[in-house]
DSSP file (Angstrom, degrees, kcal/mol; ACC not computed):
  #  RESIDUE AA STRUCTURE BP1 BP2  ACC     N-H-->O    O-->H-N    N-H-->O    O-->H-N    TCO  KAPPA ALPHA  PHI   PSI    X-CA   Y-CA   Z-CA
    1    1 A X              0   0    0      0, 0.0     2,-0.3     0, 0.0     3,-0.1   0.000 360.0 360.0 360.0 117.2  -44.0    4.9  -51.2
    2    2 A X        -     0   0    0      1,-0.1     0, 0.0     2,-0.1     0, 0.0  -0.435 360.0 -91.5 -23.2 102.8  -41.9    1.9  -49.7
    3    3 A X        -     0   0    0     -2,-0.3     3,-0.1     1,-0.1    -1,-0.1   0.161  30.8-147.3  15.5  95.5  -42.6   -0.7  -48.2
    4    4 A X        -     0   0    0      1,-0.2     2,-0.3    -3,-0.1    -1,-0.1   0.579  49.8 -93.5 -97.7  19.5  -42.7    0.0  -44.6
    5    5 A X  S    S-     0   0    0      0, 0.0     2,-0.6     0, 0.0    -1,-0.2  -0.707  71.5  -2.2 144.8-176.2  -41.4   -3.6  -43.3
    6    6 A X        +     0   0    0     -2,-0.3     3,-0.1    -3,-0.1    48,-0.1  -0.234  47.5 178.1 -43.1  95.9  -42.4   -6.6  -42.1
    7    7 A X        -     0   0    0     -2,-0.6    47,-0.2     1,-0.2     2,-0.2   0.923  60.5 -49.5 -75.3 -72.7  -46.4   -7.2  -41.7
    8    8 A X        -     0   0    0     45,-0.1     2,-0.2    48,-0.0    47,-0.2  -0.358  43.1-127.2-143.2 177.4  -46.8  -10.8  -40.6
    9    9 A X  E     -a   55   0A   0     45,-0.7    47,-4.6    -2,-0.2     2,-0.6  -0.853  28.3-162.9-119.2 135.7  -45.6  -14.7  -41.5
   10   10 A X  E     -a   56   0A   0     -2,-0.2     2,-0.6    45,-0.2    47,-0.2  -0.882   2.2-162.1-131.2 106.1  -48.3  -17.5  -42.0
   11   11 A X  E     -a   57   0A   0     45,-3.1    47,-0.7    -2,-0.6     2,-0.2  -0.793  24.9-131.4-126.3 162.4  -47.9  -20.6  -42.0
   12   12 A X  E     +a   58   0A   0     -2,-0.6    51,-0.6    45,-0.2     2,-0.4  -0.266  40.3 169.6 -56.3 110.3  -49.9  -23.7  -43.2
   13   13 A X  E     -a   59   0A   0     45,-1.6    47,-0.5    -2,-0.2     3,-0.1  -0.983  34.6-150.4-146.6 125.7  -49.9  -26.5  -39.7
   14   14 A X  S    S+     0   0    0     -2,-0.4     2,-0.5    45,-0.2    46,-0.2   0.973  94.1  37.7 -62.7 -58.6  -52.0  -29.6  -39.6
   15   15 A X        -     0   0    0      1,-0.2    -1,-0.1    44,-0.1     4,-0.1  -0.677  59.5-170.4 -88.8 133.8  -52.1  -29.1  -35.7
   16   16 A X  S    S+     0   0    0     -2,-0.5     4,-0.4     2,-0.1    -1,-0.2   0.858  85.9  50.5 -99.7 -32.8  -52.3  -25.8  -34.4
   17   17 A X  S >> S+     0   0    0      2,-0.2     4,-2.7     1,-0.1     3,-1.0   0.971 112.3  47.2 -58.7 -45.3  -51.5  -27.2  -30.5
   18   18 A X  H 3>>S+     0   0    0      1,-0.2     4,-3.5     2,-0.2     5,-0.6   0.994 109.9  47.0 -61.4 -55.2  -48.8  -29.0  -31.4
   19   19 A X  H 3>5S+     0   0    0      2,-0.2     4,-0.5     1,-0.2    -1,-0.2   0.756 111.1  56.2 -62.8   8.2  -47.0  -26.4  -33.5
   20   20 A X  H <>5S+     0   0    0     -3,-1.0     4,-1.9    -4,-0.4     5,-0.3   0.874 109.5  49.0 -80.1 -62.4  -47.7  -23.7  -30.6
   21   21 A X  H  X5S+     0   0    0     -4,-2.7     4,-1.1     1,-0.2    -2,-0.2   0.697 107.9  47.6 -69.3  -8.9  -46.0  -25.9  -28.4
   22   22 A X  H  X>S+     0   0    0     -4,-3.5     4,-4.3     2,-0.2     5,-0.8   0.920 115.3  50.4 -66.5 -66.1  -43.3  -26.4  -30.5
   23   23 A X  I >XXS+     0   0    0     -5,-0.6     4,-5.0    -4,-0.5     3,-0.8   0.857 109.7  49.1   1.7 -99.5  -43.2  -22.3  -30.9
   24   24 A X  I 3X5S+     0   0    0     -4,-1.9     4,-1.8     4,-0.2    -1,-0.2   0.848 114.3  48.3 -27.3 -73.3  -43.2  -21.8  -27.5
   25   25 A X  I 3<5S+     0   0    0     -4,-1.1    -2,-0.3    -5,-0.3    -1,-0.2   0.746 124.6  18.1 -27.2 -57.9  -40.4  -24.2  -26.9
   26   26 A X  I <<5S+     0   0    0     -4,-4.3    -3,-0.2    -3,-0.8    -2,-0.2   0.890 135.5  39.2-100.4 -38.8  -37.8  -23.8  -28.9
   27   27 A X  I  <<S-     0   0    0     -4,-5.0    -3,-0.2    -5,-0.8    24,-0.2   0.607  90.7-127.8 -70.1 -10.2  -38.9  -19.9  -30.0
   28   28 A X     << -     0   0    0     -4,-1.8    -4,-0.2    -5,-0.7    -3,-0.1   0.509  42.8-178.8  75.2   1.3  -40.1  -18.5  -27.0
   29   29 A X        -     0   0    0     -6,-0.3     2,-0.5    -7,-0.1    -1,-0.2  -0.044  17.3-149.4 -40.8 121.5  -42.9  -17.7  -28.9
   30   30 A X  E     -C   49   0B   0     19,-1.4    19,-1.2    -3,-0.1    -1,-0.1  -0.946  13.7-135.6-115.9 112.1  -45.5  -15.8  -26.9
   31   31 A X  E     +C   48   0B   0     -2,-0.5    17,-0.2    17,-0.2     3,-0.1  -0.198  31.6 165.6 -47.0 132.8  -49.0  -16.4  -27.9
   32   32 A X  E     +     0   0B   0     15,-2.1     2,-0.2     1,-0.1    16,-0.1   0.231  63.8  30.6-131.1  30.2  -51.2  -13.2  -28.2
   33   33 A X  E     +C   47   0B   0     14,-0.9    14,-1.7     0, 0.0     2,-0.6  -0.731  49.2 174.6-172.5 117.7  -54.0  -14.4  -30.1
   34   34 A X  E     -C   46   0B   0     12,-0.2    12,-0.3    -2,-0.2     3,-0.1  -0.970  23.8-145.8-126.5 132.0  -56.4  -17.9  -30.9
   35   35 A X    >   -     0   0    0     10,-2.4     3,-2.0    -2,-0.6    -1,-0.2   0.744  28.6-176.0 -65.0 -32.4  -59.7  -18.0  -33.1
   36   36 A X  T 3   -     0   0    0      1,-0.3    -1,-0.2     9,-0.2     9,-0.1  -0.410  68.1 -28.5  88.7-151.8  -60.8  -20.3  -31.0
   37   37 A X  T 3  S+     0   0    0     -3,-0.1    -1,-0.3    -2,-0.1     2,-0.2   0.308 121.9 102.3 -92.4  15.0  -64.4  -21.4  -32.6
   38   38 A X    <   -     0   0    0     -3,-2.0     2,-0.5    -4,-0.1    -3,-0.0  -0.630  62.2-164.8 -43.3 121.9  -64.3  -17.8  -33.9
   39   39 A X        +     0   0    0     -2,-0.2     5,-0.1     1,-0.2    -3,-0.0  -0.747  25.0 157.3-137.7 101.0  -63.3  -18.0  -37.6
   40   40 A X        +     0   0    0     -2,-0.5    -1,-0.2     5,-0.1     2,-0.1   0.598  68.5  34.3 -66.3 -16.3  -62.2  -14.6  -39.0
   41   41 A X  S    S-     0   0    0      4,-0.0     3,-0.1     0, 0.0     4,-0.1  -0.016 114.9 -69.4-144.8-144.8  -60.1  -15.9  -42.0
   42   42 A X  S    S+     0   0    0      1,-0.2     2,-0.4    -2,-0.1    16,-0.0   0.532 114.7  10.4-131.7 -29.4  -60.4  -19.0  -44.3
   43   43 A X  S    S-     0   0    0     17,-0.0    -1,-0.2     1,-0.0    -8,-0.1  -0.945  92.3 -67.9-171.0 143.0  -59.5  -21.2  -41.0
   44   44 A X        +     0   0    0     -2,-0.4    15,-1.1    14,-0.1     2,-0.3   0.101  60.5 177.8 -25.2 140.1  -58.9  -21.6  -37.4
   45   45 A X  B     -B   58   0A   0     13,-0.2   -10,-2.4    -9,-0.1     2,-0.3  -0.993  28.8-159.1-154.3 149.7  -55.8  -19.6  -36.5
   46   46 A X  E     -C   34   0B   0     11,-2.0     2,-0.5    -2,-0.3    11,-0.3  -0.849  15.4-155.2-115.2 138.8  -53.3  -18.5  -33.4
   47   47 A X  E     +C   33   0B   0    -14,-1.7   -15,-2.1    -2,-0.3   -14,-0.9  -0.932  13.8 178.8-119.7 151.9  -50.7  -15.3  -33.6
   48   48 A X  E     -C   31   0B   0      7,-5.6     7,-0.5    -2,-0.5     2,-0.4  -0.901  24.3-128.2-139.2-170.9  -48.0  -15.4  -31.6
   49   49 A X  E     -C   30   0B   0    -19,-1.2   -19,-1.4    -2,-0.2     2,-0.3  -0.958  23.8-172.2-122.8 152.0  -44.9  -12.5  -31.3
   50   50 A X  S    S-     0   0    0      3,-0.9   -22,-0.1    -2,-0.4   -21,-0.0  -0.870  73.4 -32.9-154.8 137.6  -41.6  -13.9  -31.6
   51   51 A X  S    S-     0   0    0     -2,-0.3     3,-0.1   -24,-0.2    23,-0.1   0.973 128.2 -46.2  46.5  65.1  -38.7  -11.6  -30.9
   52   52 A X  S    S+     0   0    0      1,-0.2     2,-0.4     0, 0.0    -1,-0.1   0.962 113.5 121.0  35.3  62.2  -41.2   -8.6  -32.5
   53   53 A X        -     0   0    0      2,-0.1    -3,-0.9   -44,-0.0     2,-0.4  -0.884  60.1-139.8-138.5 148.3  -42.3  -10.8  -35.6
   54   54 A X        +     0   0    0     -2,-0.4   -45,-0.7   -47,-0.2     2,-0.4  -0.864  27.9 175.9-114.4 102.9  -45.7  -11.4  -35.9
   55   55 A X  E     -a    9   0A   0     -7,-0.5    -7,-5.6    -2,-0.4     2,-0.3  -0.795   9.6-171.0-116.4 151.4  -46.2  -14.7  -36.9
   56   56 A X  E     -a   10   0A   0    -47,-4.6   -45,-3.1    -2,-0.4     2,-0.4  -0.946   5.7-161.7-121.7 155.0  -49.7  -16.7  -37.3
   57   57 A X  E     -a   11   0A   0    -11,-0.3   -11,-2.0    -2,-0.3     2,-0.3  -0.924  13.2-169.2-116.0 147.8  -50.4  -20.5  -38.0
   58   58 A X  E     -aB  12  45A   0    -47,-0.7   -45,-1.6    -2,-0.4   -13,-0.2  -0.963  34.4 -89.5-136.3 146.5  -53.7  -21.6  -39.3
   59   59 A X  E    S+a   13   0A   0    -15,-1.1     2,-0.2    -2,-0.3   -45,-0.2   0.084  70.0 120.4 -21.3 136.1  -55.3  -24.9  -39.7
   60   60 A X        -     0   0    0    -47,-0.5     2,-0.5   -46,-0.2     3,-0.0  -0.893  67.6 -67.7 167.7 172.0  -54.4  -26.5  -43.3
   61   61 A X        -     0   0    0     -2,-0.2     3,-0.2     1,-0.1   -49,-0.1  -0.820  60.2-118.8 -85.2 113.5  -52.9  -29.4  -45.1
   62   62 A X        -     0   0    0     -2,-0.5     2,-0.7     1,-0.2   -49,-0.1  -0.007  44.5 -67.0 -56.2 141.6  -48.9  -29.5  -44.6
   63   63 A X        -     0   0    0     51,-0.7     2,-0.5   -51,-0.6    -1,-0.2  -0.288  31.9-128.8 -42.7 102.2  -46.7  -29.2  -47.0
   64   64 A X  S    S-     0   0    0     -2,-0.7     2,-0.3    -3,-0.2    -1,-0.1   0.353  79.7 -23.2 -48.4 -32.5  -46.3  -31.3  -49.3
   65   65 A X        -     0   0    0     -2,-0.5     2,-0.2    49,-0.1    49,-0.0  -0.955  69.0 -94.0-156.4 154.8  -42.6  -31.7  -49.0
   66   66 A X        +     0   0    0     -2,-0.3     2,-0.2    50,-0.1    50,-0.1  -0.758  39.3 149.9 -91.7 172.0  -39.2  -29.7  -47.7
   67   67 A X        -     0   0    0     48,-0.2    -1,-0.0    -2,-0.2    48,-0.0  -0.592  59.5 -72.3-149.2-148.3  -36.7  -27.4  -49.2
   68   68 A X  S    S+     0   0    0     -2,-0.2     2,-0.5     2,-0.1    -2,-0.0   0.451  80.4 115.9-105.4  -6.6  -34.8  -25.0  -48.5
   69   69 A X        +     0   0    0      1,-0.0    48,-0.6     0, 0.0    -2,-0.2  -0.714  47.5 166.6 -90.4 114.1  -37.1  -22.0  -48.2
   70   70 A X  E     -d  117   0C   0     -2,-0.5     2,-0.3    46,-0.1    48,-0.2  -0.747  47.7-128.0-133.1-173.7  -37.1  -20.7  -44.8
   71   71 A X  E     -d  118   0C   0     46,-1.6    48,-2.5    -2,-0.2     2,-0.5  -0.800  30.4-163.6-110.6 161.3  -37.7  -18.2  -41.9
   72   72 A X  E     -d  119   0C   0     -2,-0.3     2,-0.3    46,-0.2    48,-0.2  -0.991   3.1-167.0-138.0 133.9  -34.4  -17.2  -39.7
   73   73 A X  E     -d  120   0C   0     46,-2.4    48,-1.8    -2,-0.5     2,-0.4  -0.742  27.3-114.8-104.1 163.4  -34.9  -15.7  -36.5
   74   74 A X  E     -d  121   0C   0     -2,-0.3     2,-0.2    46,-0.2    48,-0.2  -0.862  30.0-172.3-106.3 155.9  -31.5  -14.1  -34.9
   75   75 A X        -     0   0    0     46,-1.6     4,-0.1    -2,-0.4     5,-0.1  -0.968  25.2-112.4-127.1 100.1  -30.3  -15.4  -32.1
   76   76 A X    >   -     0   0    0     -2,-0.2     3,-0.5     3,-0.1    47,-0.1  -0.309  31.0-121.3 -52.6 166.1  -27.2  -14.0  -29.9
   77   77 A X  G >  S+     0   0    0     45,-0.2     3,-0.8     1,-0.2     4,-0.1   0.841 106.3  66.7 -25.8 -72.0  -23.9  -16.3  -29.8
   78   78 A X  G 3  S+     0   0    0      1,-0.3    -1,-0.2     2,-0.1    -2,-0.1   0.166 102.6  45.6 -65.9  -9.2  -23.8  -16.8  -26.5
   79   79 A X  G X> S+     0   0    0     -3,-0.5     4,-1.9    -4,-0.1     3,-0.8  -0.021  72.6 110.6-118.0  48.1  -26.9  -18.8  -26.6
   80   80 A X  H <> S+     0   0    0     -3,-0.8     4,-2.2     1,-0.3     5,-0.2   0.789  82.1  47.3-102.4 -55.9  -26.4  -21.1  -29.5
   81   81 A X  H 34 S+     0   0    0      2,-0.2    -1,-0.3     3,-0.2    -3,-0.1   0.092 106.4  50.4 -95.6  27.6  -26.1  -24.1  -27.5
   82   82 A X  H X> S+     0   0    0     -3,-0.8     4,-4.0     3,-0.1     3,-0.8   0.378 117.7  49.5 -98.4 -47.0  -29.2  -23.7  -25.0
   83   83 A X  H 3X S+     0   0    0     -4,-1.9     4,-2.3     1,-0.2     5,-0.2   0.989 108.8  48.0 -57.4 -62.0  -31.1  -23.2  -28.4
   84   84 A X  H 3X S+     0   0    0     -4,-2.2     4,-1.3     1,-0.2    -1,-0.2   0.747 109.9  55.7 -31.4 -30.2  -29.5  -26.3  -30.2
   85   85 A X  H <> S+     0   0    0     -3,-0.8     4,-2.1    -5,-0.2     5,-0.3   0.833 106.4  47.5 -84.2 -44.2  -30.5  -28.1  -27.1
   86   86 A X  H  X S+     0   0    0     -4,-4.0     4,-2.0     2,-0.2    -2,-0.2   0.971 106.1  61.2 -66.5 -34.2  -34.3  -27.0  -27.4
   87   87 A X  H >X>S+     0   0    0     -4,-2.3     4,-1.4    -5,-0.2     5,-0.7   0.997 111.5  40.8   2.8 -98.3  -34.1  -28.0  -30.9
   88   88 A X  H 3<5S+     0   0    0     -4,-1.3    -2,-0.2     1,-0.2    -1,-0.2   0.691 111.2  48.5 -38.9 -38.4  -33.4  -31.2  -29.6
   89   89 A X  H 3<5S+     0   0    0     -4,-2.1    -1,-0.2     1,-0.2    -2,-0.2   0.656  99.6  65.9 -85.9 -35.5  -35.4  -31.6  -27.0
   90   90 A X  H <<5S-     0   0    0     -4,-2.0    -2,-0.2    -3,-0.6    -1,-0.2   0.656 103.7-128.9 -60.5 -33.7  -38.4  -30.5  -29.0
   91   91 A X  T  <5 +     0   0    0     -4,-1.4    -3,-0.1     1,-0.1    -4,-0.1   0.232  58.0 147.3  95.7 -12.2  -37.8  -34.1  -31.4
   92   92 A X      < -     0   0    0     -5,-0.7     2,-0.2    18,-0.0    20,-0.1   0.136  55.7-100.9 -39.9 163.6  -38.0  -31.9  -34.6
   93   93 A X        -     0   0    0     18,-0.8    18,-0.5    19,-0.3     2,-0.3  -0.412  37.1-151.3 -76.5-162.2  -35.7  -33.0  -37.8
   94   94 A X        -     0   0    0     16,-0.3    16,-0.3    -2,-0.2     2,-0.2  -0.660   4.4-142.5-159.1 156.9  -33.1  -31.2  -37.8
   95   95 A X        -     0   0    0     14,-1.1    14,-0.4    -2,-0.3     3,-0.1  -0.884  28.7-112.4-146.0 110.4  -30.9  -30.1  -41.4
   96   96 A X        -     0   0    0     -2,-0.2     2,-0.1     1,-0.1    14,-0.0   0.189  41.3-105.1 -50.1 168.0  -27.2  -29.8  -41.4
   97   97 A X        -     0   0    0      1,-0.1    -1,-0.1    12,-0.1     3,-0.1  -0.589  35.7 -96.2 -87.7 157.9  -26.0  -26.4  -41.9
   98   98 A X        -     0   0    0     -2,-0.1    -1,-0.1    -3,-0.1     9,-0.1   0.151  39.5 -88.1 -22.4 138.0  -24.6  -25.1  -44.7
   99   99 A X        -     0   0    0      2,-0.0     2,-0.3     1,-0.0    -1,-0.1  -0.211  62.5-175.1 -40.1 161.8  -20.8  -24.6  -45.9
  100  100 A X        -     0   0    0     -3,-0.1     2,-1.3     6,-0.0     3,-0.1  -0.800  29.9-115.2-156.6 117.3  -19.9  -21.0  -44.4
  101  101 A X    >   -     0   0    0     -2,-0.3     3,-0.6     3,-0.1    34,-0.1  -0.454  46.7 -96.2-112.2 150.2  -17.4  -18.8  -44.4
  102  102 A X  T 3  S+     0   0    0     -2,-1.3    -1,-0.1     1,-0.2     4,-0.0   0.564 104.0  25.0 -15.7 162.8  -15.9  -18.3  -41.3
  103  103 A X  T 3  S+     0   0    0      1,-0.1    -1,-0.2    -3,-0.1     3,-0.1   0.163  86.5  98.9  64.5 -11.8  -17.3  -15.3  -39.5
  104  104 A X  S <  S-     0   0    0     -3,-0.6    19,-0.2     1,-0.4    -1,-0.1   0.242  92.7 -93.9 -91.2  12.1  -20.8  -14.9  -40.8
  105  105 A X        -     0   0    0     17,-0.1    -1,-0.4    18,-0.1     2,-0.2  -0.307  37.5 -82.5 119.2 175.2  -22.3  -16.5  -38.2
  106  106 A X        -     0   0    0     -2,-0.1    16,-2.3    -3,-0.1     2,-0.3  -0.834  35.7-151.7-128.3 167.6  -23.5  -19.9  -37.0
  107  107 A X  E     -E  121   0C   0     14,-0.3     2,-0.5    -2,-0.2    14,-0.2  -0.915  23.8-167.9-135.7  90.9  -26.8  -21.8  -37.6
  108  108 A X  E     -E  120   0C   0     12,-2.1    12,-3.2    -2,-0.3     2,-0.5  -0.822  24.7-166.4 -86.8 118.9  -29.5  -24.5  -36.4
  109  109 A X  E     +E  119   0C   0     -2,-0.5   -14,-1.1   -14,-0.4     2,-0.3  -0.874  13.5 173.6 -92.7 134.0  -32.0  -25.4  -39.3
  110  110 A X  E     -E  118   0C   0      8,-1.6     8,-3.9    -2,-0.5     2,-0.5  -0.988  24.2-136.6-126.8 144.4  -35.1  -27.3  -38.3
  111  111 A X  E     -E  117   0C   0    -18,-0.5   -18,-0.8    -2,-0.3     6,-0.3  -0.925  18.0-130.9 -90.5 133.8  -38.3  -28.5  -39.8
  112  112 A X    >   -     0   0    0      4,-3.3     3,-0.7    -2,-0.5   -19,-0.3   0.102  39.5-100.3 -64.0-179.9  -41.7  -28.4  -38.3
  113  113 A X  T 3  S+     0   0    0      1,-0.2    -1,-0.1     2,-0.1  -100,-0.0   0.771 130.6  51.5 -88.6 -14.4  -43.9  -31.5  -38.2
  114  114 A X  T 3  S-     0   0    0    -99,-0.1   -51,-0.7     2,-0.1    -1,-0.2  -0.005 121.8-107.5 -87.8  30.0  -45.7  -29.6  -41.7
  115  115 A X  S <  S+     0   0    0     -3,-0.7     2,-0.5     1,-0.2   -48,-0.2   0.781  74.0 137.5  77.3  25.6  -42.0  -29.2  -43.4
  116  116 A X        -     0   0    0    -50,-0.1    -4,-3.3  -105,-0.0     2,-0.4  -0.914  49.5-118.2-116.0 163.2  -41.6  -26.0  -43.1
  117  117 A X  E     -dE  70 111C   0    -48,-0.6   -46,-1.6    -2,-0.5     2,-0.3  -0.761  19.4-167.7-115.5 144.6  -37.9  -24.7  -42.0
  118  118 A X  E     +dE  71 110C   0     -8,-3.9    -8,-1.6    -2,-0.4     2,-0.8  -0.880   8.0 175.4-101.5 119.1  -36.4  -22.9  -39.2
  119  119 A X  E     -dE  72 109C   0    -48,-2.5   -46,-2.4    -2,-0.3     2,-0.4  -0.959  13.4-156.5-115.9 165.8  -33.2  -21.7  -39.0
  120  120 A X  E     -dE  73 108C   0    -12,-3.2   -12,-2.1    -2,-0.8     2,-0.2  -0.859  15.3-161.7-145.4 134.7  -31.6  -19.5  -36.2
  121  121 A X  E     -dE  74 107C   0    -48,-1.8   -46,-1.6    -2,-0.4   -14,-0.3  -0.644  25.6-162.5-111.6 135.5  -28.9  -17.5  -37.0
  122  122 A X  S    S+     0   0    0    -16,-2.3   -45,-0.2    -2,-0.2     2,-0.2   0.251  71.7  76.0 -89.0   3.2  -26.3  -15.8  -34.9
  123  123 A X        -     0   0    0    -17,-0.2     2,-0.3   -19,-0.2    -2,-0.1  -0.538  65.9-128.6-107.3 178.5  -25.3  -13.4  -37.6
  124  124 A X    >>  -     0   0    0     -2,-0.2     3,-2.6   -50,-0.1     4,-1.4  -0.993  25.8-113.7-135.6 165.8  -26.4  -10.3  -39.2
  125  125 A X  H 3> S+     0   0    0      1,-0.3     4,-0.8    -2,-0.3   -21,-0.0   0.542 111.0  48.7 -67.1  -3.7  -26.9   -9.1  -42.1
  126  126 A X  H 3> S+     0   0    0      2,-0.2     4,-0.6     3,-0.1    -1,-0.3   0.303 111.8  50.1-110.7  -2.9  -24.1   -6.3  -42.1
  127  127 A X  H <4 S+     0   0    0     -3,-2.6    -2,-0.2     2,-0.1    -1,-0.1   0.261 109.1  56.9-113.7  -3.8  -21.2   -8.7  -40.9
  128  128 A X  H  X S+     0   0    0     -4,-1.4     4,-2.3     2,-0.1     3,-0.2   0.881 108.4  40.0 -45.8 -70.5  -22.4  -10.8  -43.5
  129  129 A X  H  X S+     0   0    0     -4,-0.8     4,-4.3    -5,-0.3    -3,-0.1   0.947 112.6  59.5 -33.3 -69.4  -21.9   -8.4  -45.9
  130  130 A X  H  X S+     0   0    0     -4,-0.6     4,-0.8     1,-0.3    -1,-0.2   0.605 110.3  38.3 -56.7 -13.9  -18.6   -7.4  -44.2
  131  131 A X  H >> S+     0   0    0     -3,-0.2     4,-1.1     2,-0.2     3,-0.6   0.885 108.9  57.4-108.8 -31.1  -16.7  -10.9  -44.5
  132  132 A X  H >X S+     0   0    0     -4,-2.3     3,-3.8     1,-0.3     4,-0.5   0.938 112.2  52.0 -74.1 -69.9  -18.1  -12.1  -48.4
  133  133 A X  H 3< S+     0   0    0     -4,-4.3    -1,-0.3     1,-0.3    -2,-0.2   0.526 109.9  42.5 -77.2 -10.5  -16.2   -8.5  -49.0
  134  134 A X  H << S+     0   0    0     -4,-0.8    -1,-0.3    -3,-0.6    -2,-0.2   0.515 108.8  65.5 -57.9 -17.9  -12.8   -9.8  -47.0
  135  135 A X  H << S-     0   0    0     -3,-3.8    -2,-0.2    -4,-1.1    -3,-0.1   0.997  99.7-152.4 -60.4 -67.1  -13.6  -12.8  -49.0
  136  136 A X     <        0   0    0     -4,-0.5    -2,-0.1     1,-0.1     0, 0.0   0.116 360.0 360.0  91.1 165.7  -12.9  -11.0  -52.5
  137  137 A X              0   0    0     -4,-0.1    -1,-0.1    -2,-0.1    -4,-0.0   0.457 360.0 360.0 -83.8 360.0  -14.7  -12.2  -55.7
């Protein structure tokens, strides 16, 4: 049998308030869940939904470092610059974007305060597709 999608994302956050409010803030990220002093799992933890994603942070030592390995949320177009402004407004770094070519969408990369990276994307994966194959090899 297949794989039938997407269960969860977890990630590893020194602060669990801060990186909610960060969440919340730039993702819209709606909590539905805190351990509280309840500990079900190796360590204190929150879920939240963003855009139907289920993502959780628990308590842990941040990453050691960044790269390049991230999570991309979509984003429409037409709000690409009220998101870039919560970005901002949130104090986060920030990573320029990538070369592109035209049409495959646009991009804010961010980092958490534990390194781990955000982007959000205005494209999808089938006009993606569609322009590297106008491209030609």
């Amino acid at each position: 049998m297949p794989v039938e999608g997407l269960s969860h994302i977890t990630l590893i956050v020194a602060d669990l308030a801060r990186t909610a409010r960060l969440l919340a803030d730039v993702l819209g990220a709606r909590q539905i869940y805190s351990s509280g002093n309840r500990m079900f799992s190796t360590a204190p933890e929150m879920f939240f939904d963003v855009g139907g994603v289920w993502l959780a942070i628990m308590e842990g030592e941040p990453l050691p470092q960044r790269s390049y390995n991230h999570v991309a949320f979509k984003i429409p177009d037409a709000a690409f610059d009220e998101y870039l402004a919560r970005v901002r407004a949130a104090g986060v770094a920030m990573r320029e974007p990538r070369t592109r070519v035209p049409g495959e969408g646009r991009s804010i990369y961010f980092h958490d305060f534990d390194n781990h990276l955000f982007e959000l994307h205005t494209g999808t994966l089938s006009e993606r597709l569609e322009r590297y194959a106008k491209a030609g090899p």
